[in-house]
TITOR-357375 format. One line per 8 residues: number of its first residue (from 0); their letters; for each residue x, y, z of N, C-alpha, C. Coordinates in nm, 3 decimals. Atoms other than C-alpha are relative to their C-alpha. Last residue first. Example, Ala and Ser with C-alpha at 12.3 -4.5 7.8 and 13.67 -1.06 7.14 Angstrom:
2
1> SA> -0.082:-0.119:-0.006:1.367:-0.106:0.714:-0.077:0.109:0.073 | 0.089:-0.119:0.000:1.230:-0.450:0.780:0.090:0.120:0.000 .
% end
This chain:
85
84> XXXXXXXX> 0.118:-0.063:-0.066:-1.452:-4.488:-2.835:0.020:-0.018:0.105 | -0.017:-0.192:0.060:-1.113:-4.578:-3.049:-0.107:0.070:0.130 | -0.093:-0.040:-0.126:-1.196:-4.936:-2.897:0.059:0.166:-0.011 | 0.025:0.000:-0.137:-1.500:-4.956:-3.058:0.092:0.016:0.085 | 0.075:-0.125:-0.045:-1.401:-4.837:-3.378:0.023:-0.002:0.148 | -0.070:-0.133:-0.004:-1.149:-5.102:-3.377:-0.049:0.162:0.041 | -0.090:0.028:-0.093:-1.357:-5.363:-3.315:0.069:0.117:0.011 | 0.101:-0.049:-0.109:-1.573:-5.243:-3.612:0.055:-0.020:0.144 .
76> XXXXXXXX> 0.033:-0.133:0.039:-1.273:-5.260:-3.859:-0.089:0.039:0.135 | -0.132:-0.046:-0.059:-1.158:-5.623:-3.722:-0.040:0.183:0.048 | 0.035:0.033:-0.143:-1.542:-5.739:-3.776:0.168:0.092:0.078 | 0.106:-0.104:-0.004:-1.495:-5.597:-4.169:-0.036:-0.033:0.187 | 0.012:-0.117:-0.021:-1.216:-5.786:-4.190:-0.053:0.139:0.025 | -0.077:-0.030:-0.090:-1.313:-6.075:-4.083:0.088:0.153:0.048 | 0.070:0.023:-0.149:-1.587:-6.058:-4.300:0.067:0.048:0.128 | 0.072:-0.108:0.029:-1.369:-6.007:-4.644:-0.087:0.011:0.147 .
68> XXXXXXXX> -0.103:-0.114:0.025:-1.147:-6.246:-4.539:-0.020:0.119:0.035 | -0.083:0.025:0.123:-1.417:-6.571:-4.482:0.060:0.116:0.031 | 0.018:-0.153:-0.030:-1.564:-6.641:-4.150:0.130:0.018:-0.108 | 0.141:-0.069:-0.089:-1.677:-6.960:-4.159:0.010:0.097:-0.052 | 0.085:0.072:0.073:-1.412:-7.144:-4.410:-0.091:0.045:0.047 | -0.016:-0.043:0.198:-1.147:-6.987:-4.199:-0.139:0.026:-0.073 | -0.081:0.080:0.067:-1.260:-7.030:-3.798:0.003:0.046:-0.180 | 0.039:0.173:0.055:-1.432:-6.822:-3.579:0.118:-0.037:-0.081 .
60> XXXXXXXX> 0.084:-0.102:0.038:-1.309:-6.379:-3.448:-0.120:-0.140:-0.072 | 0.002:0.073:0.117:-1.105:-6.507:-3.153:-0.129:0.011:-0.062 | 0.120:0.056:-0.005:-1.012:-6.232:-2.944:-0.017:-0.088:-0.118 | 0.032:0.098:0.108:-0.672:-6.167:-2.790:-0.143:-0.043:0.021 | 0.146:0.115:-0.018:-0.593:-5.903:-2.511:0.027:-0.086:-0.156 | 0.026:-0.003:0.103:-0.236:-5.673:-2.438:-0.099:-0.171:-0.022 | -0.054:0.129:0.040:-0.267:-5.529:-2.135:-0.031:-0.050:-0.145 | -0.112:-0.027:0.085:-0.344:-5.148:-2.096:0.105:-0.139:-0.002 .
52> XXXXXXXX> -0.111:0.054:-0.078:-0.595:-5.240:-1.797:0.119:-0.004:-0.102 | 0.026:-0.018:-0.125:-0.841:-5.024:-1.939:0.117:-0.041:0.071 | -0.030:-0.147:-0.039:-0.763:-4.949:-2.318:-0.019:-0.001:0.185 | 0.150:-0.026:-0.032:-0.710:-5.310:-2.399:0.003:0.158:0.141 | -0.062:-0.008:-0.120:-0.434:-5.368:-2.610:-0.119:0.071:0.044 | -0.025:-0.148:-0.010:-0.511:-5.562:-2.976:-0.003:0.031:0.181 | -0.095:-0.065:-0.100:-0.508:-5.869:-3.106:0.014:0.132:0.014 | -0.007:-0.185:-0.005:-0.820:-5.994:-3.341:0.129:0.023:0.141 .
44> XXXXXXXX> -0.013:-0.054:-0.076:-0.784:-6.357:-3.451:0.035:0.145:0.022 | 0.012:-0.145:-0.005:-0.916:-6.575:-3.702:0.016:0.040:0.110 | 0.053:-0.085:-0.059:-0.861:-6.948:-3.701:0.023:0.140:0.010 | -0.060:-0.139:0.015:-0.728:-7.209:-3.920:-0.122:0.099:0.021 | 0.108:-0.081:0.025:-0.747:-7.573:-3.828:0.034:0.133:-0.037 | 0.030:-0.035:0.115:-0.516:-7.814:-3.953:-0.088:0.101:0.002 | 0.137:0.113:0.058:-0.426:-7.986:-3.678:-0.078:0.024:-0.132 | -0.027:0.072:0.112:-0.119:-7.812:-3.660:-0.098:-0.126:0.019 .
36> XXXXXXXX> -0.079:0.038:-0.099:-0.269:-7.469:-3.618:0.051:-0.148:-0.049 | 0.035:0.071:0.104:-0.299:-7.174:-3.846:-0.014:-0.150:0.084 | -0.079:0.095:-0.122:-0.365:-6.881:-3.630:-0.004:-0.131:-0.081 | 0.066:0.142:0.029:-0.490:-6.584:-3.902:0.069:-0.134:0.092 | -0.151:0.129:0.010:-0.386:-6.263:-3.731:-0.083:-0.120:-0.063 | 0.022:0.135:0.103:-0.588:-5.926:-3.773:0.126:-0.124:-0.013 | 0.010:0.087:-0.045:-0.416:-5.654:-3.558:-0.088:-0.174:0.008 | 0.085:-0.122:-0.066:-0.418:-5.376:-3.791:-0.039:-0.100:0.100 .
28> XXXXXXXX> -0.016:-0.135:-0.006:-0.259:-5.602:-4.053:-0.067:0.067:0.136 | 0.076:-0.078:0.119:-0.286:-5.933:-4.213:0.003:0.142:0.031 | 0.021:-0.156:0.005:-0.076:-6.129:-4.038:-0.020:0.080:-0.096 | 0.014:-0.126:0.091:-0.043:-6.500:-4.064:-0.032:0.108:0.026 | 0.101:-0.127:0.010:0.020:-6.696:-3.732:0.009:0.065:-0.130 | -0.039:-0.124:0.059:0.187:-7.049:-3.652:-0.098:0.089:-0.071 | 0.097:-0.121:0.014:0.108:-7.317:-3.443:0.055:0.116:-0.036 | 0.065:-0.103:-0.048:0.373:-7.611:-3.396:-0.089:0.065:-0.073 .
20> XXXXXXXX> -0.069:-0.030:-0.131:0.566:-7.952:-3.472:-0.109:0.115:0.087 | 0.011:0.104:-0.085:0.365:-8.085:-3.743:0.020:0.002:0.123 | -0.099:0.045:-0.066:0.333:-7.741:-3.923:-0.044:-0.099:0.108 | -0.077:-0.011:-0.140:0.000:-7.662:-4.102:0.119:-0.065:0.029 | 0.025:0.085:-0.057:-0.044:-7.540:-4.480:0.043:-0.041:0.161 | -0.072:-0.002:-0.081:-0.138:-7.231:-4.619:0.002:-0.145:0.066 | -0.117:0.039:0.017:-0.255:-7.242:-4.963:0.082:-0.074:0.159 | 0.089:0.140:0.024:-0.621:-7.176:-4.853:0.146:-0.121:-0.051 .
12> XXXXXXXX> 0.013:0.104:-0.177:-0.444:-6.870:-4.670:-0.045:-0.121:-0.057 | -0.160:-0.006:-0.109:-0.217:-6.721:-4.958:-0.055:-0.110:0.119 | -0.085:0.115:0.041:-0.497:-6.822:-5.232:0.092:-0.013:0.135 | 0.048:0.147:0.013:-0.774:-6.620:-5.055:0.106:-0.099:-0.036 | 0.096:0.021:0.112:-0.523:-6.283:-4.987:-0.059:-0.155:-0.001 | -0.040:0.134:-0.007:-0.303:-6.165:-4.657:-0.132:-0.022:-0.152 | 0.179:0.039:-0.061:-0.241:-5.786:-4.635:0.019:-0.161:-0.087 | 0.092:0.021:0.112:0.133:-5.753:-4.643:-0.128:-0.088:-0.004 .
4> XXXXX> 0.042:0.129:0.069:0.258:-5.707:-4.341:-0.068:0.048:-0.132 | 0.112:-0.012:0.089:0.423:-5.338:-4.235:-0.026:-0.094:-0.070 | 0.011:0.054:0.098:0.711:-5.383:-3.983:-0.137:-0.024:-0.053 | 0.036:0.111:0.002:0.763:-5.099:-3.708:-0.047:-0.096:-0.169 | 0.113:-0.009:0.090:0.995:-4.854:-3.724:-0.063:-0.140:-0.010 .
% end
């Protein structure tokens, strides 16, 4: 059974801080990842498996402070359609 994230909220990511050593991911759900990195940046990312060559793709959706929660998720949503189609 696979593991069910808990959707990610404004404090959780503005909280989040980066690791010196490496790049680490928040997960928000439905293949929504936040990429945090250790420069400090924090980037939006859509993962999901691409119905043609049934590999699994990564798209990057901008950065935090751009592309706020509510946005991202609404770009995840339409992504999704599209691959449904």
């Amino acid at each position: 059974m696979p593991k069910i994230p808990t959707p990610l909220t404004d404090k959780k990511i503005s909280s989040a801080k980066p690791k010196k050593e490496k790049d680490y991911t928040l997960a928000d759900g439905k293949g929504l990842h936040l990429l945090i990195k250790s420069s400090g940046a924090k980037i939006w990312e859509f993962v999901f498996i691409s119905p043609l060559t049934k590999k699994r793709r990564k798209k990057s959706l901008g950065s935090y402070p751009n592309v706020t929660l509510v946005s991202a998720r609404d770009i995840r949503s339409n992504n999704l359609m599209l691959l449904s189609n």
